[in-house]
C-alpha positions in Angstrom: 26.7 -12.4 -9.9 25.8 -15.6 -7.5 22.6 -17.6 -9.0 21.0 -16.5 -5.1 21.1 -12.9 -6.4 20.2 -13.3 -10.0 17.3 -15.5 -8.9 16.5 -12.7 -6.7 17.4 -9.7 -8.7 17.3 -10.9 -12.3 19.9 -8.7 -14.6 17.4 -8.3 -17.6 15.4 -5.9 -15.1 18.3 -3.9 -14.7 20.3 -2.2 -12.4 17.9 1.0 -11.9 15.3 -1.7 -10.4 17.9 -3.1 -8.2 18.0 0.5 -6.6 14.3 1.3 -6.5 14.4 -2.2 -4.6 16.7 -1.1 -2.3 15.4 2.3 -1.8 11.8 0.7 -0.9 13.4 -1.9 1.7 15.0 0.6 3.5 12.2 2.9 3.4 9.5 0.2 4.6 12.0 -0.8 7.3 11.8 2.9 9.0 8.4 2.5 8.0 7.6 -0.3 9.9 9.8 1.3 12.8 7.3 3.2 13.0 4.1 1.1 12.3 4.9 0.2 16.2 6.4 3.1 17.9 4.2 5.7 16.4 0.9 4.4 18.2 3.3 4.1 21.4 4.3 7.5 21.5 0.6 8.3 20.9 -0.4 6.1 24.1 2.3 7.7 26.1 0.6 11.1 26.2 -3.0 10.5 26.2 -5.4 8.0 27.6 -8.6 9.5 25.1 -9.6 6.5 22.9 -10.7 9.5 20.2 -7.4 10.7 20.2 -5.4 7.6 19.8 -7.7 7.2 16.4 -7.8 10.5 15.5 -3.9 10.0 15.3 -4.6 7.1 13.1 -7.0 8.9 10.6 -4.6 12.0 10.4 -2.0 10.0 8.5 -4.7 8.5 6.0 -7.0 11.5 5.5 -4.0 13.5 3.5 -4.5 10.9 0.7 -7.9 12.2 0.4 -7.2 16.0 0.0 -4.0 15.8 -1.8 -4.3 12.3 -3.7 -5.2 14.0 -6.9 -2.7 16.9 -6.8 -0.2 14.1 -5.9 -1.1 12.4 -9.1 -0.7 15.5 -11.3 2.4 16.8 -10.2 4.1 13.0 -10.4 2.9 13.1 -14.3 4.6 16.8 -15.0 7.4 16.8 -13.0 11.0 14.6 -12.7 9.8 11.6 -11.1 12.5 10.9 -9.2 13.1 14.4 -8.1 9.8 13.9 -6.5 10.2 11.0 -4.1 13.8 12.5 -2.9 12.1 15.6 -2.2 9.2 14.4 -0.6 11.2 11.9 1.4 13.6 14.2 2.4 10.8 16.0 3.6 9.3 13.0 5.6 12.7 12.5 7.3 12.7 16.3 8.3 9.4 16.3 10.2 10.6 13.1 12.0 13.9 14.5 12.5 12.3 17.6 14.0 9.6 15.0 16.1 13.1 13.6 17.5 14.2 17.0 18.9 11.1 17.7 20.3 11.2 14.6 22.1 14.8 14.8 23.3 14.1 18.5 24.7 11.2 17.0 26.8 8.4 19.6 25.1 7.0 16.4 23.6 2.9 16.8 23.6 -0.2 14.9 22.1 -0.6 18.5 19.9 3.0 18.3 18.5 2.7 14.2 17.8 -0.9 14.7 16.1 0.8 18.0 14.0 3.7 15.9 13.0 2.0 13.2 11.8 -0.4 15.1 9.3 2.7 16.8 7.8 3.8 13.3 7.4 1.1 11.7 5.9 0.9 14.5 3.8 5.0 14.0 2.3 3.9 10.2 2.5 1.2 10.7 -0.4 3.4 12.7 -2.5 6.4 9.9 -2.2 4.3 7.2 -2.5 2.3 8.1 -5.3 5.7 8.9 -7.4 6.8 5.7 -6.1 4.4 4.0 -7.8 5.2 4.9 -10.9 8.7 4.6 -11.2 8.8 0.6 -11.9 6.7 0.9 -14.9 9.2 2.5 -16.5 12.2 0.5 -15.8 11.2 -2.8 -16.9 9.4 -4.9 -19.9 5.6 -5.5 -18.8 6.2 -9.5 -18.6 8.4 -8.3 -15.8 6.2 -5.9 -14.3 4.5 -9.2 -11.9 8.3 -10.1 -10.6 9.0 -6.6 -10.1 5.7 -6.1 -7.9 6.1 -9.2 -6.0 9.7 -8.2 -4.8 7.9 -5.1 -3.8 5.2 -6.2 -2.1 7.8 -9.0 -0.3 9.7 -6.3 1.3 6.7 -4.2 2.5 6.0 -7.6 4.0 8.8 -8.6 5.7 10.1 -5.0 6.7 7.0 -3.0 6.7 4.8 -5.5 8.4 7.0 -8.5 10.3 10.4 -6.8 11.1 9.5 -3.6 11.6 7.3 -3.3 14.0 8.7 -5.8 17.0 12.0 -3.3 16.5 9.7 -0.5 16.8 8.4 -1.7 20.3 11.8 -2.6 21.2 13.8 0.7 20.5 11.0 3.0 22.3 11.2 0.5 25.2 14.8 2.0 25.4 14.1 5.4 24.7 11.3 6.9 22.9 13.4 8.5 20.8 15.0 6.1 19.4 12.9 4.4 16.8 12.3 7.7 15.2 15.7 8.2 15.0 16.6 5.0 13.5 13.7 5.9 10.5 15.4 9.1 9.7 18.4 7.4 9.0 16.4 4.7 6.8 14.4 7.3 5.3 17.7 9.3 3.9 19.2 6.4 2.9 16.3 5.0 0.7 16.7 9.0 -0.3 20.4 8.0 -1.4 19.7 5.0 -3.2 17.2 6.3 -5.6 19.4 9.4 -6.7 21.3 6.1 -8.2 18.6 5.5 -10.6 19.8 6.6 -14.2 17.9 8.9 -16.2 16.0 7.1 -18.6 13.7 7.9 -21.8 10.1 8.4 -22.0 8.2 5.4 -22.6 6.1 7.7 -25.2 8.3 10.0 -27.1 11.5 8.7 -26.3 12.8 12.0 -25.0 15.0 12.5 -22.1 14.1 15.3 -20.3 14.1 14.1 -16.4 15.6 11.1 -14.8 12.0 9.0 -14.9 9.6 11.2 -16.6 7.8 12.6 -19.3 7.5 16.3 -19.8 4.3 17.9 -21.1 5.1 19.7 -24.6 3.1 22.4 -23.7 2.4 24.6 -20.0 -0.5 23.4 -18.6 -2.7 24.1 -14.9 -2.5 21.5 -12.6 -6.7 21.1 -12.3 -6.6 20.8 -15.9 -4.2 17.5 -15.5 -6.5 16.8 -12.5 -9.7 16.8 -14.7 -8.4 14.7 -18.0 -6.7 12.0 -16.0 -10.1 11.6 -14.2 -11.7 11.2 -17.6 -8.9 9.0 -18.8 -10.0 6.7 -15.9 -14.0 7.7 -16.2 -14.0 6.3 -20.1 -11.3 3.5 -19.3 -13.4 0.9 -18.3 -11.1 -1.7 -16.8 -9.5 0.8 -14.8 -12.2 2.0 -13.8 -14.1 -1.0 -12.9 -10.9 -2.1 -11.3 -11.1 0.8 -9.0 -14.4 0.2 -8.0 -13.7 -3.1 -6.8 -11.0 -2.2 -5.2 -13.2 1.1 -3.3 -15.6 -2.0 -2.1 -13.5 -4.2 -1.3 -12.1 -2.0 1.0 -14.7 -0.4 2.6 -16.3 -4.3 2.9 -12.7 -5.7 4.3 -12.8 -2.3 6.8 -15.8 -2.9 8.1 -15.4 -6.3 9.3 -11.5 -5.6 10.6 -12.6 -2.6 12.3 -14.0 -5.0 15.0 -11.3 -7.3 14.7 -10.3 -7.3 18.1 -13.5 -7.2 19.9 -14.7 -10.1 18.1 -11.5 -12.1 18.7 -12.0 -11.1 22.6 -15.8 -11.6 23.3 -16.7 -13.7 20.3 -14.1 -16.0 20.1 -12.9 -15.6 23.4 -9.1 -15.1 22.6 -6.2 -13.5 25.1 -4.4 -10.6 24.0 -1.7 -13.3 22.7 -4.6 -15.0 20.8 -5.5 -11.8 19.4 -2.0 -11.0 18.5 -1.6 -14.6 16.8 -4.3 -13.3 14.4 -2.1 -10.7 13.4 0.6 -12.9 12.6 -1.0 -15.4 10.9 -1.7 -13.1 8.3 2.1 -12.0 7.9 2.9 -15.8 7.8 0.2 -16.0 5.5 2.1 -13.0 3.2 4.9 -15.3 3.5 3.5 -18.3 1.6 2.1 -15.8 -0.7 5.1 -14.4 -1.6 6.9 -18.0 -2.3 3.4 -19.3 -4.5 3.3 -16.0 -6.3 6.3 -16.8 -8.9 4.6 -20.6 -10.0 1.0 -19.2 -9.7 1.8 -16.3 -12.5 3.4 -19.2 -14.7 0.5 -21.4 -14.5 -2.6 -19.8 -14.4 -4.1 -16.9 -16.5 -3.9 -13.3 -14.5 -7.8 -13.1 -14.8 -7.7 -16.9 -13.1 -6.1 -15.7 -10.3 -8.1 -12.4 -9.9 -11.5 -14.3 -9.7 -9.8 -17.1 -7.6 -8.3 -14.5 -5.0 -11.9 -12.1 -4.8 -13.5 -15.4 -4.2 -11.3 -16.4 -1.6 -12.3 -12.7 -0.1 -16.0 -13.7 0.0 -15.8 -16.8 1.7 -13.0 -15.8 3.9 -15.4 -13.1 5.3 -18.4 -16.2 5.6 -15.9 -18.8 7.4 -14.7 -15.8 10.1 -18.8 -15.1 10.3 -19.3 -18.6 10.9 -16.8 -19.3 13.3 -16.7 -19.8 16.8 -13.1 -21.5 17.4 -10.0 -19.4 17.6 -7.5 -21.7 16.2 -9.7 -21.9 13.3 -9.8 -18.2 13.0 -6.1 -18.0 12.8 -5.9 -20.6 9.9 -8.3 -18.9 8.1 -5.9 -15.7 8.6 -3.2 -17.6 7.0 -5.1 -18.4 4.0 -6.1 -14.7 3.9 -2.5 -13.8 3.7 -1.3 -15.5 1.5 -3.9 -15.1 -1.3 -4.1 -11.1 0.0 -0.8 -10.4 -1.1 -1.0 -12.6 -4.2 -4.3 -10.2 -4.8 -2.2 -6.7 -4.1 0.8 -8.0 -6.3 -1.9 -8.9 -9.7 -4.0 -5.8 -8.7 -1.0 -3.8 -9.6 0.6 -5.4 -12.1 -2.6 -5.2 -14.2 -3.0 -1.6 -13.2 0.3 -1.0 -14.6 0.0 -2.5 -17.8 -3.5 -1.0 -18.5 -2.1 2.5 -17.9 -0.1 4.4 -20.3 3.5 6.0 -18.8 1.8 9.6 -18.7 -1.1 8.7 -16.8 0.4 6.2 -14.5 0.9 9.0 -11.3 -2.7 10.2 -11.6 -4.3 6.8 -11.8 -2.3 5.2 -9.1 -3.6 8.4 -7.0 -6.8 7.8 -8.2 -6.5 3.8 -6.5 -4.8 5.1 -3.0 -7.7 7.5 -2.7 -9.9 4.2 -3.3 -7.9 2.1 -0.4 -8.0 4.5 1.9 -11.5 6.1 1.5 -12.4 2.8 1.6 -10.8 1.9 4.9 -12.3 5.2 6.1 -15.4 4.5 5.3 -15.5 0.8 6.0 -14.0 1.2 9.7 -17.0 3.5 10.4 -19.7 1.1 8.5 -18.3 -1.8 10.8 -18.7 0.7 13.9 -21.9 1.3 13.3 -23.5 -1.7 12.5 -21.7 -4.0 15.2 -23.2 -1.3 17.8 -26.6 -2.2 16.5 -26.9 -6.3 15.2 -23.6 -7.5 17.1 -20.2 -8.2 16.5 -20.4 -10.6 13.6 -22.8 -8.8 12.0 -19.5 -6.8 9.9 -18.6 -10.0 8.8 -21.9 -10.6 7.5 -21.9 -7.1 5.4 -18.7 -7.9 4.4 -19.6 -11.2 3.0 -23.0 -10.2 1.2 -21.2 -6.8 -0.2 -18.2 -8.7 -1.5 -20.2 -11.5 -3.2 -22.5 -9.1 -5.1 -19.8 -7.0 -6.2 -17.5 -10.4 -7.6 -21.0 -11.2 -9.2 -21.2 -7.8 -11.2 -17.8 -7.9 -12.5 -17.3 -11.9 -12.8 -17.4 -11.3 -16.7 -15.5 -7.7 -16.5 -12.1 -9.3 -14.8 -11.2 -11.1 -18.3 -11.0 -8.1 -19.9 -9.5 -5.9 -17.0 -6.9 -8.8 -16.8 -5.4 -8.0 -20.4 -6.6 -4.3 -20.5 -2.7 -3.3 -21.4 -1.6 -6.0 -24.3 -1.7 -3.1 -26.7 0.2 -0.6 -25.2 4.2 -0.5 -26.5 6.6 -1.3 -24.0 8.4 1.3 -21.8 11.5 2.7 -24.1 14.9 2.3 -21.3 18.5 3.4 -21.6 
């Protein structure tokens, strides 16, 4: 193996991490496909402003109502069996999307129906997802692991994707969707690879990434207890919370993004679209610190350090009145954003013991997106009424109370998982 790859790819996380890797490049490469062409196709059969979001909220609100069941069912069932079904099942309704657009009967009701169904395979996969590294390497690892994640939902998801996206529907608007089926399959491929390992609790091997329950049990019943694991857990619970907040805070100031680049700052379209990318270019320095910051500073450190840096990055955009200052400042939120989604998880995972790990991480998506959900209308409402850097201002005063009430807490949430036994592998 070349030093590039091993640096890349180290061997002592083994070869079923190298495939889930893999698997999630591809995937976030049709995904970010997508990211562009979906809102395209949207565009190109409506000019209602409430439709174009309605599409948007169509593909989040599944995590809502099926979050939880999500959870469950990637606790009970073969883990891996899970993703390749529910994938499978994401590439059929796109496949099916891409018929319906070659035929010509392509209509706003067909693109809003197809993306539901989507989002709704989407939580399913990507709650399973979620759980799989956990149980393929040591918990020391778990931060490397997360940050090659993370880097390819970056690069693919967020920076590649999306400019081929534009550029395949400007050829045909078929053609992007096409070109995520194929990604979609393939990431489908690649994590059949993925051996079958034991249970990190019993050290059975009953399913390829799993435990199974000793006994038959109801589906609400595995609802209930894993949100009573989570309700007497207190890091993980507090870590939710902050995460719910954050969200709905971070929401409500970016749901005015670009009016207030436009009329506040007095940006072009290009300017606006500059703010965008800083943030990507941001990710990017984020992704090359993250190695050397979890060598050198203490996971709670960094927690405090990056929901700090949230605080005052929502003051400096409140404060200022200079575009090329705005984009900076998106930079820095970047970078220190995806440090903060790749420690977020990491402790989540550690804190979490293997037969709990699909109904918490349900438990945090519901948080993200109910948070964005709720945020985006917050920010709505209260720029229509004080102005549109008045967000900014909620989002400043509701992050900095919340960093005050749990200042003390992230020490503890930060090692919440030193007593749990490592995962057992193959």
């Amino acid at each position: 193996m070349s030093p590039l790859v091993e640096r890349i790819l180290p061997s002592r996380m083994g070869r079923d991490f190298r495939w889930l890797m893999a698997s999630s490049w591809t995937s976030n490469i049709g995904d970010g496909i997508a990211l562009a062409a979906g809102p395209l196709l949207v565009a190109s059969q409506t000019d209602s402003a409430f439709v174009v979001a309605l599409a948007a909220l169509l593909q989040r609100l599944p995590w809502l109502v099926f979050g939880l069941w999500a959870g469950a069912l990637a606790d009970r069932l073969d883990r891996r069996r899970v993703v390749m079904i529910s994938d499978t099942l994401r590439a059929g309704v796109i496949a099916v999307l891409c018929l319906v657009i070659v035929t010509g009967r392509i209509n706003i009701g067909v693109i809003l129906v197809a993306m539901t169904l989507y989002g709704v395979a989407e939580v399913f996969a990507d709650t399973t997802t979620s759980t799989l590294l956990p149980m393929m390497v040591d918990k020391a690892d778990l931060g490397t692991g997360n940050q090659r994640l993370q880097a390819g939902f970056l690069t693919c998801n967020q920076l590649l994707g999306p400019p081929v996206g534009a550029f395949l529907f400007a050829i045909g608007s078929v053609w992007p969707f096409a070109v995520q089926v194929i990604c979609v399959l393939l990431a489908v491929l690649l994590v059949s690879r993925i051996a079958r390992s034991r249970t990190a609790s019993t050290g059975q091997e009953p399913c390829s990434t799993d435990q199974q329950p000793a006994e038959p049990s109801h589906i609400r019943r595995d609802i209930a207890e894993g949100l009573r694991w989570i309700w007497q857990h207190a890091a993980v619970r507090t870590l939710a919370l902050v995460i719910l907040v954050f969200n709905v805070t971070w929401a409500a100031a970016w749901s005015v993004l670009v009016l207030w680049s436009r009329d506040h700052l007095g940006m072009s379209e290009v300017g606006y679209g500059l703010l965008t990318t800083g943030t990507g270019v941001g990710g990017l320095i984020g992704t090359a610190l993250y190695g050397a910051v979890e060598r050198r500073f203490a996971l709670a450190t960094v927690m405090r350090v990056c929901l700090l840096l949230e605080v005052l990055t929502h003051l400096a955009l409140a404060l200022t009145d200079a575009g090329w200052l705005a984009i900076v400042i998106m930079v820095e939120f970047g970078a220190y954003g995806f440090i903060w989604g790749t420690v977020s998880n990491t402790v989540r995972q550690r804190a979490v013991p293997q037969q709990y790990q699909g109904r918490v991480s349900a438990v945090y998506m519901m948080c993200v997106f109910g948070g964005l959900i709720a945020g985006q209308a917050i920010g709505g409402l209260i720029a229509e009424q004080w102005g549109l850097v008045a967000p900014f201002w909620f989002a400043f005063a509701g992050a900095g109370i919340t960093l005050i009430l749990v200042w003390r807490q992230l020490a503890s949430i930060a090692h919440a998982g030193d007593d749990l036994p490592e995962p057992t592998r193959p």
